[in-house]
N, C-alpha and C positions, 0 to 999 in steps of 0.2 A: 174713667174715673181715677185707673191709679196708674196714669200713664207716667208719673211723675218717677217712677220705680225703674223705667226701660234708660233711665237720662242719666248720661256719666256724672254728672255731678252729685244726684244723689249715692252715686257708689262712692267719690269721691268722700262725701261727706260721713258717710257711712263707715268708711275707714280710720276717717279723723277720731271717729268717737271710738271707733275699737283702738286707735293707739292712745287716745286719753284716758281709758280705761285701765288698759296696760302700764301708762307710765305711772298713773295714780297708786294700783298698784304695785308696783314694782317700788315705789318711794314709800311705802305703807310698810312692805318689808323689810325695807333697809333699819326703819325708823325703830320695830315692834320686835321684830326677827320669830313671826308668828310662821305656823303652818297653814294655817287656812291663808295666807294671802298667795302664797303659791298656789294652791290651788284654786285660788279666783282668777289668776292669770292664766294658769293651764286650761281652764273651761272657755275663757276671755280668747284664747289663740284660737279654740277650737271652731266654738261657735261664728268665730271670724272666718277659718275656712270653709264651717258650713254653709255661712248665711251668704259671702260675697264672690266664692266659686263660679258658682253660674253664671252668672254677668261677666263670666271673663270667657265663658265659652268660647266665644266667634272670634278670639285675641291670640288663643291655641291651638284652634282645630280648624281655621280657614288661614291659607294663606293667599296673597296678595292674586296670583294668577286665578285661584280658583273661585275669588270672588268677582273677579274681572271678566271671569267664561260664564258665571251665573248671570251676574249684570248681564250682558250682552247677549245670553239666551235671554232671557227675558225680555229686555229691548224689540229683540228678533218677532217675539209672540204679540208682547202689549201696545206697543210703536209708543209708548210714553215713558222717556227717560226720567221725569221727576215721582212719577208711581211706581217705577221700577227700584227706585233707589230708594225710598221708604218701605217696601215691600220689603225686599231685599235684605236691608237693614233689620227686621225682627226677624226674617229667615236665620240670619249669621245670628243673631242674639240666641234664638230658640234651638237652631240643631247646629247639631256639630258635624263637619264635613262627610264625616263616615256615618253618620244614623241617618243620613239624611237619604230618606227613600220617596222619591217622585210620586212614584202610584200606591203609597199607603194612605189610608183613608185620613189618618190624624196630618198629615202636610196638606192635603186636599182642603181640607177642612181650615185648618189653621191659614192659608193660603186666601181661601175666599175671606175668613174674618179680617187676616191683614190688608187685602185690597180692598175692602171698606171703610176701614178706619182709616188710612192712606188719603181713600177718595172723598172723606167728610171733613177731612184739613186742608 
């Protein structure tokens, strides 16, 4: 249902409103020379690093070979490169290279819901 949330474009979009936010403010200041509009901006920066963070996980914490060894184990196990590669793809979204443990229950787990939701598109 809110698969529309995993797709760069709504992170793109998502930014777009956090810097219209930003410039609104920031011209609201110039305009008034108020304190509360600085701190609608200070909150506005904030909440922008809290909210669009995560989505940047797999852009920081995987780099190119070690997505390339996951693929490819994978491959090895499923023999299906286009499920691999959708799997794969919310793997890197979901953990970051270093938290990423094989035999803890929540990958297990998360693992089998991604190969279903994979296998129903």
């Amino acid at each position: 249902m809110f698969d529309f949330l995993e797709s760069d474009w709504f992170v793109l979009g998502l930014e777009i409103v956090f810097l219209l936010f930003i410039a609104f403010d920031v011209k609201r200041y110039y305009e008034t020379r108020k304190r509360e509009y600085i701190v609608n901006i200070l909150l506005t920066v904030g909440f922008f690093f809290w909210a669009v963070m995560p989505f940047y996980k797999s852009y920081y914490e995987w780099n190119d070979a070690q997505k390339s060894d996951y693929i490819s184990a994978c491959e090895k196990s499923e023999q299906n490169a286009t499920l691999c590669g959708c799997v794969s793809k919310k793997i890197f979204q979901e953990f970051g290279h270093d938290d990423l443990d094989m035999n803890s229950s929540d990958y297990k787990e998360f693992y089998v819901e991604s190969k279903k939701e994979c296998q129903d598109d």
